[in-house]
C-alpha positions as CSV (number, residue, x, y, z in Angstrom):
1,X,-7.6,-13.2,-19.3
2,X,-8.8,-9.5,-19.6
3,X,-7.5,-6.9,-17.5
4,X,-9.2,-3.4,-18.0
5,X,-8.1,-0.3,-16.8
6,X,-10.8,2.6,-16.3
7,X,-9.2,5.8,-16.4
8,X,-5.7,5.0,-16.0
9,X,-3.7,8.3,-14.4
10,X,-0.4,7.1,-14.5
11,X,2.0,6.3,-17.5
12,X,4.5,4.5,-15.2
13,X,2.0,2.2,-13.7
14,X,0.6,1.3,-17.4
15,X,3.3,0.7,-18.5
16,X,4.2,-1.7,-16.1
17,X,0.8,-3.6,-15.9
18,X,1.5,-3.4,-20.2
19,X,4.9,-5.0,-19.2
20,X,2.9,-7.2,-16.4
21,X,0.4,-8.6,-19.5
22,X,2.8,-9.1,-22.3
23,X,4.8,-11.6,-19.7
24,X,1.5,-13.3,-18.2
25,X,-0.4,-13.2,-21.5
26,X,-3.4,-11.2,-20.1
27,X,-5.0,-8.5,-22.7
28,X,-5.2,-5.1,-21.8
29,X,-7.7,-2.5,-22.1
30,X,-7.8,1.3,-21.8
31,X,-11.0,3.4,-20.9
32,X,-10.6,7.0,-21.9
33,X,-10.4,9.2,-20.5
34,X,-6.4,8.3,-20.1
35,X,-4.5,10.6,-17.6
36,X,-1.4,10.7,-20.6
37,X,-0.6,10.3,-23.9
38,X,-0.2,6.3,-25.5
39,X,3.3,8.1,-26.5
40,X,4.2,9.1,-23.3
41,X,8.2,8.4,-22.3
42,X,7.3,7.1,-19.3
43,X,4.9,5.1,-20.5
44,X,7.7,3.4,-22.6
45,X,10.0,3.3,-20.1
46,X,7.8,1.5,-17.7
47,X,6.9,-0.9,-20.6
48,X,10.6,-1.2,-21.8
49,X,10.6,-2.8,-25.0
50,X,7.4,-5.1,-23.9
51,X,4.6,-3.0,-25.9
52,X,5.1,-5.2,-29.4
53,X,4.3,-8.2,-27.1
54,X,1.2,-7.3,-25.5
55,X,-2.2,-7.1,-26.7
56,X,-3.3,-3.2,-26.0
57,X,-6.7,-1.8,-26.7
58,X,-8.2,1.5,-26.1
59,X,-12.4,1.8,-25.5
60,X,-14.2,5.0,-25.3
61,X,-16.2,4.4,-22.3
62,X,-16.4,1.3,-19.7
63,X,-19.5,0.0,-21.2
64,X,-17.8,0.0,-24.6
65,X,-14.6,-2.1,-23.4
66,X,-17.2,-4.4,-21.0
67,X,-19.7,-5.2,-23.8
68,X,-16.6,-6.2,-26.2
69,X,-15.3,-8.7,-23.6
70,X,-16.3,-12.5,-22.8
71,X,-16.6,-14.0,-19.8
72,X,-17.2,-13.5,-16.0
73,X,-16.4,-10.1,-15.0
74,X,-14.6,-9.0,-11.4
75,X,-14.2,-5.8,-10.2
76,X,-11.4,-4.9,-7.6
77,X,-12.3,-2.2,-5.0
78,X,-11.5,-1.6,-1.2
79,X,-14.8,-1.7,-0.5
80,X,-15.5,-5.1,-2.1
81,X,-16.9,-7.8,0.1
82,X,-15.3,-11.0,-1.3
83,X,-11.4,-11.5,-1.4
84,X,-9.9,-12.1,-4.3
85,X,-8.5,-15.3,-3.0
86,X,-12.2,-16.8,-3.0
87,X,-12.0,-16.9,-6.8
88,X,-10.2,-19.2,-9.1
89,X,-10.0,-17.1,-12.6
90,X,-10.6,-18.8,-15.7
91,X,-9.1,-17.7,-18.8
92,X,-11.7,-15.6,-20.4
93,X,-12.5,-13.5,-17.0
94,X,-12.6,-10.2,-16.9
95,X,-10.4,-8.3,-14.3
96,X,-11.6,-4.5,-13.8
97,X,-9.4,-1.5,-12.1
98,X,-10.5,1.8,-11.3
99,X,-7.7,5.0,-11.8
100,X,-5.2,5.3,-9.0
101,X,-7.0,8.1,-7.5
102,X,-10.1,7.5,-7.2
103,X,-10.8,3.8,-7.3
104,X,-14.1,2.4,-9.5
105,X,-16.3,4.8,-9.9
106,X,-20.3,3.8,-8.5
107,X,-21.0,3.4,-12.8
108,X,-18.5,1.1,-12.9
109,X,-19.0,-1.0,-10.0
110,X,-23.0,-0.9,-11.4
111,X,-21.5,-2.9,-14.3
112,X,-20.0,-5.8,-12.5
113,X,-22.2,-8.8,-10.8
114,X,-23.4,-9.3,-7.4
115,X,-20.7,-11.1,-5.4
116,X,-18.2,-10.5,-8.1
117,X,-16.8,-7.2,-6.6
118,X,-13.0,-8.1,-5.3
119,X,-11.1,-6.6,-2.3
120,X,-7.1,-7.3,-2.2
121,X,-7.1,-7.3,1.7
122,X,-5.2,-4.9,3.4
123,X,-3.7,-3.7,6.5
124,X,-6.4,-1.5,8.7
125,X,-6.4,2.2,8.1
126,X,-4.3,1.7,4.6
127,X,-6.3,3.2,1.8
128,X,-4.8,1.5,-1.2
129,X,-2.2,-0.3,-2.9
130,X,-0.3,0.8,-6.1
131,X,-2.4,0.1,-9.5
132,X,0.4,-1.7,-10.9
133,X,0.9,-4.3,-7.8
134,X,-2.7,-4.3,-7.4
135,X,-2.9,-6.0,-11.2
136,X,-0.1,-8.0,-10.7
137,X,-1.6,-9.5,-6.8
138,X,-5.0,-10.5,-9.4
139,X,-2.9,-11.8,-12.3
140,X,-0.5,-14.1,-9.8
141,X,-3.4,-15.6,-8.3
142,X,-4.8,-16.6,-12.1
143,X,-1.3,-18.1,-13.2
């Protein structure tokens, strides 16, 4: 399993979902722009001592990180018309989050299959969950 954050603003959430995918097995990838520094304390602190067991790469662009990956790939937005639920993951899928503020951008989304764009459903009039639970929600359902 592939989990790919675009844009990433947030050292504490990545370094939870860092934490998230060294426990879970998942590899993680980094679009740049990144909204810190891979040295960031809180970036450590939020991935304790959990960085030397996960697999971390960093891409340039989206397109980069998405042609380097196999599989099926999902994209998880608000405004996606299938729920997550309605997909059982395999283990080379492709699981693709936009930056906390912003979501995935259209160029993104354009990247990621018909039908394969992935809503997390929510309570009406909520705008978004937290990144960090938002990966973790996606990687439960694959374990």
């Amino acid at each position: 399993m592939h989990v790919v954050l675009v844009n990433p603003e947030i050292a504490p959430n990545t370094g939870a979902i860092i934490r998230l995918c060294a426990n879970t097995g998942a590899q993680l990838h980094l679009v740049e722009p990144l909204g810190f520094e891979l040295s960031d304390a809180e970036l450590k602190r939020g991935g304790l001592d959990y960085h030397e067991h996960a697999t971390l790469r960093v891409h340039p662009n989206v397109d980069a990180a998405l042609d380097a990956l196999p599989g099926r790939r999902f994209g998880f937005s608000s405004r996606g018309a299938r729920r997550y639920t309605d997909v059982t993951f395999a283990p080379d899928d492709t699981l693709v989050f936009g930056a906390e503020r912003a979501g995935l951008d259209d160029h993104a989304i354009s990247l990621v299959p018909e039908g394969n764009l992935l809503s997390i459903p929510m309570r009406p009039d909520n705008r978004s969950l937290n990144l960090a639970n938002a990966v973790s929600i996606a990687l439960a359902r694959f374990r």
